[in-house]
Every structure is written in structure tokens, then in C-alpha cells.
C-alpha positions as CSV (number, residue, x, y, z in Angstrom):
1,X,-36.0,45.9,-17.2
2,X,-32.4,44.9,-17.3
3,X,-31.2,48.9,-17.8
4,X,-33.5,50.2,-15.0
5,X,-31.4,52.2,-12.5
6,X,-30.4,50.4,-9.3
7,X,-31.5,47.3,-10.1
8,X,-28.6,44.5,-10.5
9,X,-28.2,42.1,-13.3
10,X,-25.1,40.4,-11.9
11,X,-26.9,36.9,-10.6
12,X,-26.4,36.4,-7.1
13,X,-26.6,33.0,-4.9
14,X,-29.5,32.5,-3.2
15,X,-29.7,31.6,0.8
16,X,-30.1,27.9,-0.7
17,X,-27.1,28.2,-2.5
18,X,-25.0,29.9,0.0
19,X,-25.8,26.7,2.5
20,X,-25.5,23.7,0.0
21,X,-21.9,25.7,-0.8
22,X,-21.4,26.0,2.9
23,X,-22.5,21.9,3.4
24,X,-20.0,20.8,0.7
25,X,-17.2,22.5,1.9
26,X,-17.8,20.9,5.4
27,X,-18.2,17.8,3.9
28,X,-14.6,17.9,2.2
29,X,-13.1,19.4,5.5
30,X,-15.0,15.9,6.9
31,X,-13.3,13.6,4.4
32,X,-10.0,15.0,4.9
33,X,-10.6,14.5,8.6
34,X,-11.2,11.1,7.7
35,X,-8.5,10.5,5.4
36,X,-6.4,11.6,7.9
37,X,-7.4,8.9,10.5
38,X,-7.3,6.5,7.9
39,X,-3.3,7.1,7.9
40,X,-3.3,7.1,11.2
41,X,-5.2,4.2,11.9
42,X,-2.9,1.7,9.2
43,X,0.0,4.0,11.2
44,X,-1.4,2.6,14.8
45,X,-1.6,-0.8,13.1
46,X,2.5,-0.6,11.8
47,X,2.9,0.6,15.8
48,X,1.0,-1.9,17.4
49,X,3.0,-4.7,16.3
50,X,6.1,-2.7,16.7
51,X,5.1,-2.6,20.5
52,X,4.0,-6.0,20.4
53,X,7.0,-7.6,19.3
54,X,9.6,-5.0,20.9
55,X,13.5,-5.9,20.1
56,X,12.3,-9.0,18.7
57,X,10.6,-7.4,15.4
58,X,13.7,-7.6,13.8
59,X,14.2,-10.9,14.4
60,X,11.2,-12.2,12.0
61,X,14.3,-12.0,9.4
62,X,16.6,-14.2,11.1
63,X,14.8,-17.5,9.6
64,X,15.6,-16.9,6.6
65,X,18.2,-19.9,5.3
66,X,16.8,-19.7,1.4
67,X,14.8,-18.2,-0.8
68,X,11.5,-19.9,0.0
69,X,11.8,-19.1,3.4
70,X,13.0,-15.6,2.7
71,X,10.1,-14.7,0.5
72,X,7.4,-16.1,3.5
73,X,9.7,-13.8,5.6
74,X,9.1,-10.8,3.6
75,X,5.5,-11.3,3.0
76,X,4.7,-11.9,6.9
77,X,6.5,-9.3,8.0
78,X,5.3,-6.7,5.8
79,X,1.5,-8.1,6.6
80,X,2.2,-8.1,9.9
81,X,4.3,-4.1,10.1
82,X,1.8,-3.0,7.6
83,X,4.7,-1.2,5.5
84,X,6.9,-2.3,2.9
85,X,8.4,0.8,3.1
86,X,9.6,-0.2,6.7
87,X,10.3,-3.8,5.4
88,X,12.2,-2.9,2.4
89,X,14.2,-0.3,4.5
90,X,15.3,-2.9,7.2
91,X,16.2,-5.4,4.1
92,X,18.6,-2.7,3.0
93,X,20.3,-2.1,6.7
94,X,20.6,-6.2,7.0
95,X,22.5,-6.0,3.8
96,X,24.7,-3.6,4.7
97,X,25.2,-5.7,8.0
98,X,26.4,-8.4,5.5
99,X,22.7,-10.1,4.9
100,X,23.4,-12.3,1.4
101,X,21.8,-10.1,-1.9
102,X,20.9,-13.8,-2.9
103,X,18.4,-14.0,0.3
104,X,17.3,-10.4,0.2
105,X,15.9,-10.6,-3.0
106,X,13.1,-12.8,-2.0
107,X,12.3,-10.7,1.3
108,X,11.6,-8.2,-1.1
109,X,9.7,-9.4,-3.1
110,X,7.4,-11.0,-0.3
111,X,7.2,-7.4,0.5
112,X,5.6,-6.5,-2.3
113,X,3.0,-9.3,-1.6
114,X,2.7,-8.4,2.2
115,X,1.9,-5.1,1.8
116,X,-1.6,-5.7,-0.3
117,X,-3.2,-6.8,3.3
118,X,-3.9,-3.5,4.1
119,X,-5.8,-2.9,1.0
120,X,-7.7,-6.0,1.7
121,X,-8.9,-4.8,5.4
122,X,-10.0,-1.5,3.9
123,X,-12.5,-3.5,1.7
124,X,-14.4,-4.7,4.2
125,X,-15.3,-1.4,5.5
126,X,-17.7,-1.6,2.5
127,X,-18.9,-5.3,3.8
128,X,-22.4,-4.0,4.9
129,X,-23.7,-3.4,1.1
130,X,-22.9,-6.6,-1.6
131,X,-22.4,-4.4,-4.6
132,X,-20.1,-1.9,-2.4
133,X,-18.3,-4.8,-1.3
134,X,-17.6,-6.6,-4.0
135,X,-16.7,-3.6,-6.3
136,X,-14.2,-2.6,-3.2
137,X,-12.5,-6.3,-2.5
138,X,-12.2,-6.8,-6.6
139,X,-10.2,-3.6,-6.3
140,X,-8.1,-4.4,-3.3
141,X,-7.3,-7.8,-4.6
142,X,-6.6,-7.1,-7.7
143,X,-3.2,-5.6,-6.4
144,X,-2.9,-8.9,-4.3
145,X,-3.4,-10.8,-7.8
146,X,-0.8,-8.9,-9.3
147,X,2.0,-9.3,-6.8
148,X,1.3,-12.8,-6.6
149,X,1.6,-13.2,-10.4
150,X,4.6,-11.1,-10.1
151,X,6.3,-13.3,-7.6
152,X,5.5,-16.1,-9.3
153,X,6.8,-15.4,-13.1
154,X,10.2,-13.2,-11.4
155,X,11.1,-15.5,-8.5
156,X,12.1,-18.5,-10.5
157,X,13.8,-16.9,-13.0
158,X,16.2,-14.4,-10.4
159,X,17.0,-18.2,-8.8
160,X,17.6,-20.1,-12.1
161,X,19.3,-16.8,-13.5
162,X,20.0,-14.1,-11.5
163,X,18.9,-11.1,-13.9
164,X,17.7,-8.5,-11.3
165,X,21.0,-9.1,-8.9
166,X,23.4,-8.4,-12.0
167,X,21.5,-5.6,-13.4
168,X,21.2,-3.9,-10.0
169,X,24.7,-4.5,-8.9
170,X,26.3,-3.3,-11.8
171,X,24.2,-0.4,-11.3
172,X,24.9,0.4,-8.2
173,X,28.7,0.2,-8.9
174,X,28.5,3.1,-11.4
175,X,25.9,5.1,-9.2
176,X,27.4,4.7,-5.9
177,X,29.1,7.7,-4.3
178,X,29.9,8.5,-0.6
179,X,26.7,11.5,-0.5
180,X,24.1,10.4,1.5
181,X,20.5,11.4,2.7
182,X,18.5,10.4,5.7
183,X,15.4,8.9,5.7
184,X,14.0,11.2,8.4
185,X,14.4,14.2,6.4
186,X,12.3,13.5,3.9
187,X,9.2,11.6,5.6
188,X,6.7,14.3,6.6
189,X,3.9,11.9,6.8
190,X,5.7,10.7,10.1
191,X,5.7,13.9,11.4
192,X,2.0,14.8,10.2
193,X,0.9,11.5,11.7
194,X,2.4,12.1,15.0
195,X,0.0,13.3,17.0
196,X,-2.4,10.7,16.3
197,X,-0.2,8.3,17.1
198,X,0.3,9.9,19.9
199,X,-2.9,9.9,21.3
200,X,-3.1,6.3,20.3
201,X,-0.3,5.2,22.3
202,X,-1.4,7.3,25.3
203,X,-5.2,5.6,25.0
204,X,-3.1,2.3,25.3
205,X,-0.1,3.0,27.9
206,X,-2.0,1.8,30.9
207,X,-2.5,-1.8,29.3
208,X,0.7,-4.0,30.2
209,X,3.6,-5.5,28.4
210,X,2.8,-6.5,24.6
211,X,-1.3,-6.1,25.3
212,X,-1.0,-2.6,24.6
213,X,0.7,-3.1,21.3
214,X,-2.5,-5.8,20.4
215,X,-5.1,-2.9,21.8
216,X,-3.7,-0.8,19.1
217,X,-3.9,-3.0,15.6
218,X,-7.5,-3.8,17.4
219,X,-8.0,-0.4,17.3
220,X,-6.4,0.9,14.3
221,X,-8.6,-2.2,12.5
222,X,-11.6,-0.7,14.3
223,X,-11.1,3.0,13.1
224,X,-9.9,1.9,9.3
225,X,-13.8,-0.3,9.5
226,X,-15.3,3.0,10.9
227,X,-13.9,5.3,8.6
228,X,-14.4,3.6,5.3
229,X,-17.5,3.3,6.0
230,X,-17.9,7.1,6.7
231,X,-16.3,8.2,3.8
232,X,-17.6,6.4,1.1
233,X,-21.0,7.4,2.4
234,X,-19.8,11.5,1.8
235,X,-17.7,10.7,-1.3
236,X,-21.2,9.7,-2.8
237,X,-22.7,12.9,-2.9
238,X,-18.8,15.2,-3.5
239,X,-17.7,13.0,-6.4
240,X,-19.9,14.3,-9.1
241,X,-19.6,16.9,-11.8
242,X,-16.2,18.6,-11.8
243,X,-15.3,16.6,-8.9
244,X,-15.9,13.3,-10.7
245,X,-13.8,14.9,-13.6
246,X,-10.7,16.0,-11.6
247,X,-10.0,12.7,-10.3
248,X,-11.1,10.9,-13.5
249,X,-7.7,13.3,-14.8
250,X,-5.9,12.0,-12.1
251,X,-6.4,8.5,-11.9
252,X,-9.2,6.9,-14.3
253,X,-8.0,8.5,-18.0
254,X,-5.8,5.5,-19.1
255,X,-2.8,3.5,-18.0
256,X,-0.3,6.1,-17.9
257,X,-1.9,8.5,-16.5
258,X,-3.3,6.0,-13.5
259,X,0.4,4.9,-13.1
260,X,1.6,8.2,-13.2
261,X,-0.8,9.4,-10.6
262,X,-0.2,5.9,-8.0
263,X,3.8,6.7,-8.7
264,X,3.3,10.4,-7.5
265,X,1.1,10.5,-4.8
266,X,3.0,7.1,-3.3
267,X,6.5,9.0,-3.5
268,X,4.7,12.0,-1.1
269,X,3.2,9.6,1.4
270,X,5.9,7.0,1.1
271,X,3.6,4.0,1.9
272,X,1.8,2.4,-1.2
273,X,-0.5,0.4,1.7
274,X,-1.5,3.9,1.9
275,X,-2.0,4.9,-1.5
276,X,-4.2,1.4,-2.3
277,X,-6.0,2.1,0.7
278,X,-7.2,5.5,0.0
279,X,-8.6,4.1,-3.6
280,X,-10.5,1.3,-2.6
281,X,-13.7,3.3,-0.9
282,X,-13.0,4.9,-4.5
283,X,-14.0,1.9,-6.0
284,X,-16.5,0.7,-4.0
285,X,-18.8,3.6,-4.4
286,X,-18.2,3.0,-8.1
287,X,-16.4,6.2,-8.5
288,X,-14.1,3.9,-10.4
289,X,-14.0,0.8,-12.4
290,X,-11.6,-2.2,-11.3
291,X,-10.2,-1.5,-14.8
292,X,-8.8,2.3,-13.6
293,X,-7.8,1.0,-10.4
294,X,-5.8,-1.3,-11.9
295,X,-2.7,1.0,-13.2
296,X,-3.0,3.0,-10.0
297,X,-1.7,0.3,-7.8
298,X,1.1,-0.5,-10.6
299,X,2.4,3.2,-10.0
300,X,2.1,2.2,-6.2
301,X,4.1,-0.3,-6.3
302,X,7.2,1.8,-8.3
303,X,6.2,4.9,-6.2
304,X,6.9,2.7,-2.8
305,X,10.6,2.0,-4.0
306,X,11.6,5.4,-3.3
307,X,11.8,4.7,0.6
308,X,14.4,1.7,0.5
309,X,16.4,3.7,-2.3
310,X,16.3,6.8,-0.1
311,X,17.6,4.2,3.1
312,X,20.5,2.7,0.8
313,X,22.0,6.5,0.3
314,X,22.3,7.1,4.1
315,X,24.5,3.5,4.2
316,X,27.9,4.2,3.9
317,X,31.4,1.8,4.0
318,X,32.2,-1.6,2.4
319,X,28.8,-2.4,1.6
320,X,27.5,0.8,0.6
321,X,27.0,-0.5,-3.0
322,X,25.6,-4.1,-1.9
323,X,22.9,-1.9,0.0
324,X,22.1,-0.3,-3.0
325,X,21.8,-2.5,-5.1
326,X,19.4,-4.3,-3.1
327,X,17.2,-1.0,-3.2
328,X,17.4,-1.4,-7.2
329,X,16.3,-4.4,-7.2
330,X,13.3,-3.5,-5.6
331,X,12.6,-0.7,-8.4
332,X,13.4,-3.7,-11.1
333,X,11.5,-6.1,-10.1
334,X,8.5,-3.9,-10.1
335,X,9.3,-2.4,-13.3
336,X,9.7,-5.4,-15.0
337,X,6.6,-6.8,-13.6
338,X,4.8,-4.7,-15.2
339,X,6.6,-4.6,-18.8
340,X,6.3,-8.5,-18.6
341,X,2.7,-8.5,-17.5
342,X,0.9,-5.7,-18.2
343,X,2.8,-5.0,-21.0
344,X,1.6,-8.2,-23.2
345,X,-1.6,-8.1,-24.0
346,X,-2.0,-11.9,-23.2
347,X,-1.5,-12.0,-19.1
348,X,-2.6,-7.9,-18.7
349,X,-5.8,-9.1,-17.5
350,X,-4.9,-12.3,-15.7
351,X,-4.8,-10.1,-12.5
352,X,-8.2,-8.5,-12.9
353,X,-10.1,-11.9,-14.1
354,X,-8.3,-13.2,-10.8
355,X,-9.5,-10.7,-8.4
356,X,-13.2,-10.5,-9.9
357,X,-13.5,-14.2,-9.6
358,X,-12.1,-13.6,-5.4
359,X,-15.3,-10.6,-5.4
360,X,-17.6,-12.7,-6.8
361,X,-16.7,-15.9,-3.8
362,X,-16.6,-13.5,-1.0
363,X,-20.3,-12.0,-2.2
364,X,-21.4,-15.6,-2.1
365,X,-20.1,-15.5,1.4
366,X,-17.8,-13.6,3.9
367,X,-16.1,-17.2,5.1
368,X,-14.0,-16.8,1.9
369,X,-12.8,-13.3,2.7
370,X,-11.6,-15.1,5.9
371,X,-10.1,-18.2,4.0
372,X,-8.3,-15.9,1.5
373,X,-6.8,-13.7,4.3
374,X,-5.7,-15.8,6.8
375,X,-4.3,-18.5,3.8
376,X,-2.7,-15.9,1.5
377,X,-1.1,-14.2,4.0
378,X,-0.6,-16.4,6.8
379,X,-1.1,-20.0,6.7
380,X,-0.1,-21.1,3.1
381,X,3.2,-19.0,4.4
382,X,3.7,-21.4,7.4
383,X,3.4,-24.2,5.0
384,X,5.6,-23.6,2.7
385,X,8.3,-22.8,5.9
386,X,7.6,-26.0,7.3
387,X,7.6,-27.7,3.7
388,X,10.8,-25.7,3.0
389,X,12.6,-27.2,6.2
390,X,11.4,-30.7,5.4
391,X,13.2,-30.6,1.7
């Protein structure tokens, strides 16, 4: 009986319970583990190529004579650093060094393409199983799809008219003031990260010259493969019930809040590379729809411009304003993106269609996922250089 002295009603876990409680809470220590060397792995990438290139990284911007050329240099380089945040952050220091507003404009808006690639190698993590896959690349691409439809509506127009340059300067001239803040007080993730960079650069330091910068993007490619593939395997079995619900809040319960959520947790990790990244196994273990995704990486994208406008407030002098007007643009461009795409019912789901059409190729086979790498962000940009400099 219930009343009977000494006897407990209170229910009370089981030894079962006590262990699956126990497993699942090792299991979430193991995907933070492996979220962790996710950042670190697109980190060892960014610092590969950093070593790789040395004093000449910086030069990648030099080629830029017009805006064609300019927008190829932004793309590549951010493709190649694996941050826009570091792209759009060197933009703003070259225009304070007197680098024409005109030519910037385009390097950041190749940024914005650029920095989809990592997205795009996190997919294939998921390669092994077609449904996984395809789910996973639809997602990564769709950001790809939307930049590129971005570029391509908001490029011609700034050339012809010039919107985004006058908005932003006139901006700037009201908001400018001599207070500034720098950059390296405000990125923790730098600091979290460096350890594992660290270790990184010490498992590479006996290698010579620039072959220790290429052993580390091999191995930051490796890890990213290993630990996709890891985590969406755990993620399977954590994601459910409350779980499931929590990030359904977060990210999945409509476009505001999926903005809202890619803005926010891109202004704490300052990278949206990052942010996109983490999704993507998301997605591919059908935790969420392409649809969800799809707002997420909008917020990414105006989450990412905090960085640059962070860099233009440490600039001071003469072209104090010029520097931060460039960093506005960046926020405008993505802004207006999205009012003029997502925003009209008409071309909202261009991007999806686009990137479910690039899933549905690379399931027929993996020579496409090659093709669309290598041209999008490599050799249609060499063309159009060469095409550039021939006209």
C-alpha cells in the first residue's frame, strides 16, 4: 500500500536509467568535443594557407584593377583563408591605406561568395550515405545559391548606380567619431581555439618552408571529414524529444526566428563559415529541412558583418570614415539581399530550387561535387580574370 510505513512513493530511476542518463550526457560532452575540433579544424585550414603564402597573402588583392577582377579577388581569397571575417577585415585596412571604395565593394561581395566553400567541404562528411548527403550538400549550397544570386542582382546595379557606396558613405559621415575598439578584444574564439591550433602547428613545424602550411589545410580537411562524420552519427540518437524541440526554437520555427538565431550565434563566433558549418550535419541527419536552413545562413551572413565593422572602429585619421563605410556596405549589401530576394515571394525560393537541383547531380554522381567546387570557386574565377584582362 502507498501509506504503509517506510515504504517510498517518490519514483526513483532505476540502474537502467541512471546509465542511459549517464551515456547521454557523455555523448553531449562527445559532440562538444567534436564541435570544438570542427572550429579548429576550418581554424587550421585559415592557418595553413596563412603559412603557405607567408607575406605574400596579402598580395592576392593587389590584382585587383576593376570590379570583375575585384569580385574574383574576394571570392578566392576568402575560399582560399576560409574567413570572410579575415577577408572583409583586410578590405577595410586597404581602404584605409587609400584602396578605392569603388574596387572594395566587389571584394566584398566575393567574400560573401567565398566564404560558402567551407559549408560545401562539411557536406561531404556525410558522402558515405546518398540520402545524408544529399540532404547535407542541398543545405550547404543553398547558401552558395544565395550569394551567387546576391552577387549577381546587386553587383550590376552598385556599378551602373552606386546605391550601397552613397548610402554607406553618408552613413558613416554622421556615425564616425574618433572612439575606437580593437578587434582582439572582442574575439574569444581565437583565444578558445588556440591551443588547437597550437598543436596543429607543432604536428607540422618539422615540415619545411610552405609544405607545412599545405600539411595543415590537408589536415584540417581530414579532421572536418572525420568529425562530421562522427557527429552526425551521435546527433542521431540526442536530437529527439526535448532536444529536437530546443533547437526547432532556435533555428527551425520560421524565418525570423532562423535569422535571428544565424545573426546571434554568428556575432559570438565571428565566422559565419563557422556557423553554416555547424548546421549542415544538422541537416543531413534530417534534424532539419533545407527550408529551416535556409533563414539561418541569411542571419549568417548579417551576423558575419560585425567583424569588418568592429575592424573599421579601430581605423583612425583621414580615412577613418572611407573605412567605415566600406564595413557598411558589407552589412547593406546583405541586408538588401535579402529584402530584394527573400523578401518577394517570386525569387524566395530560386536559391533552394537551385541548390536541390546541385543535391540531386552530385547523388547521381560525386564527379559533379568536384565540377561544382573546383569551377565555382576556382576556375570560372580564373576565367573571368583572364576574360577581364582581355576586354
Amino acid at each position: 500500500m502507498s501509506g504503509t510505513p517506510g515504504i517510498s512513493s517518490t519514483p526513483h530511476q532505476t540502474p537502467t536509467g541512471i546509465a542511459d542518463d549517464q551515456n547521454r550526457w557523455l555523448s553531449w560532452l562527445a559532440v562538444l568535443a567534436l564541435v570544438y575540433l570542427l572550429l579548429a579544424a576550418v581554424a587550421g585550414i585559415g592557418d595553413g594557407f596563412k603559412a603557405a603564402a607567408g607575406d605574400n597573402a596579402r598580395e592576392l588583392f593587389a590584382f585587383a584593377s576593376n570590379p570583375i577582377i575585384a569580385l574574383v579577388v574576394g571570392l578566392v581569397a576568402t575560399a582560399l583563408i576560409q574567413s570572410s571575417s579575415t577577408v572583409t577585415s583586410i578590405i577595410v585596412g586597404l581602404v584605409a591605406g587609400g584602396l578605392p571604395i569603388g574596387i572594395a565593394i566587389p571584394m566584398v561581395m566575393g567574400a560573401n561568395i567565398g566564404t560558402s566553400l567551407t559549408s560545401t567541404l562539411v557536406s561531404l562528411g556525410h558522402v558515405r550515405n546518398g540520402e545524408e548527403f544529399k540532404r547535407a550538400f542541398a543545405a550547404a549550397t543553398v547558401h552558395d545559391s544565395f550569394n551567387l544570386c546576391a552577387v549577381a542582382i546587386m553587383l550590376p546595379i552598385e556599378i551602373l548606380f552606386r546605391p550601397l557606396e552613397r548610402v554607406a558613405t553618408s552613413l558613416a559621415q554622421v556615425l564616425y567619431s574618433d572612439a575606437s575598439l580593437s578587434m582582439s578584444d572582442m574575439n574569444f574564439m581565437k583565444t578558445l581555439l588556440a591551443p588547437a591550433s597550437q598543436v596543429l602547428e607543432l604536428a607540422t613545424s618539422w615540415l619545411p618552408g610552405i609544405f607545412s602550411g599545405i600539411a595543415m589545410i590537408v589536415m584540417g580537411i581530414a579532421l572536418i571529414l572525420f568529425v562530421v562524420s562522427r557527429i552526425g552519427k551521435i546527433l542521431r540518437t540526442l536530437l529527439v524529444g526535448k532536444a529536437r524541440d530546443i533547437m526547432h526554437a532556435a533555428v527551425g520555427k520560421g524565418p525570423i526566428a532562423g535569422m535571428a538565431s544565424g545573426t546571434a550565434i554568428t556575432v559570438l563566433v565571428q565566422s559565419s563559415s563557422t556557423t553554416t558549418s555547424l548546421i549542415v550535419p544538422l541537416a543531413g541527419t534530417g534534424v532539419f529541412s533545407i527550408q529551416q536552413i535556409y533563414p539561418f545562413t541569411l542571419g549568417s551572413n548579417i551576423g558575419t558583418t560585425i567583424t569588418a565593422l568592429l575592424a573599421a572602429t579601430a581605423i583612425s585619421g583621414p580615412m577613418a570614415d572611407t573605412a567605415l563605410a566600406i564595413a557598411l556596405v558589407h552589412l547593406f549589401f546583405n541586408v538588401f539581399a535579402i529584402a530584394i530576394i527573400y523578401g518577394i515571394p517570386f525569387t524566395r525560393n530560386i536559391p533552394v530550387q537551385m541548390a536541390e537541383m546541385l543535391a540531386t547531380l552530385a547523388m547521381r554522381s560525386k564527379w559533379y561535387v568536384v565540377a561544382y567546387i573546383a569551377g565555382v570557386f576556382f576556375l570560372i574565377p580564373l576565367l573571368l580574370i583572364a576574360l577581364s584582362r582581355l576586354f
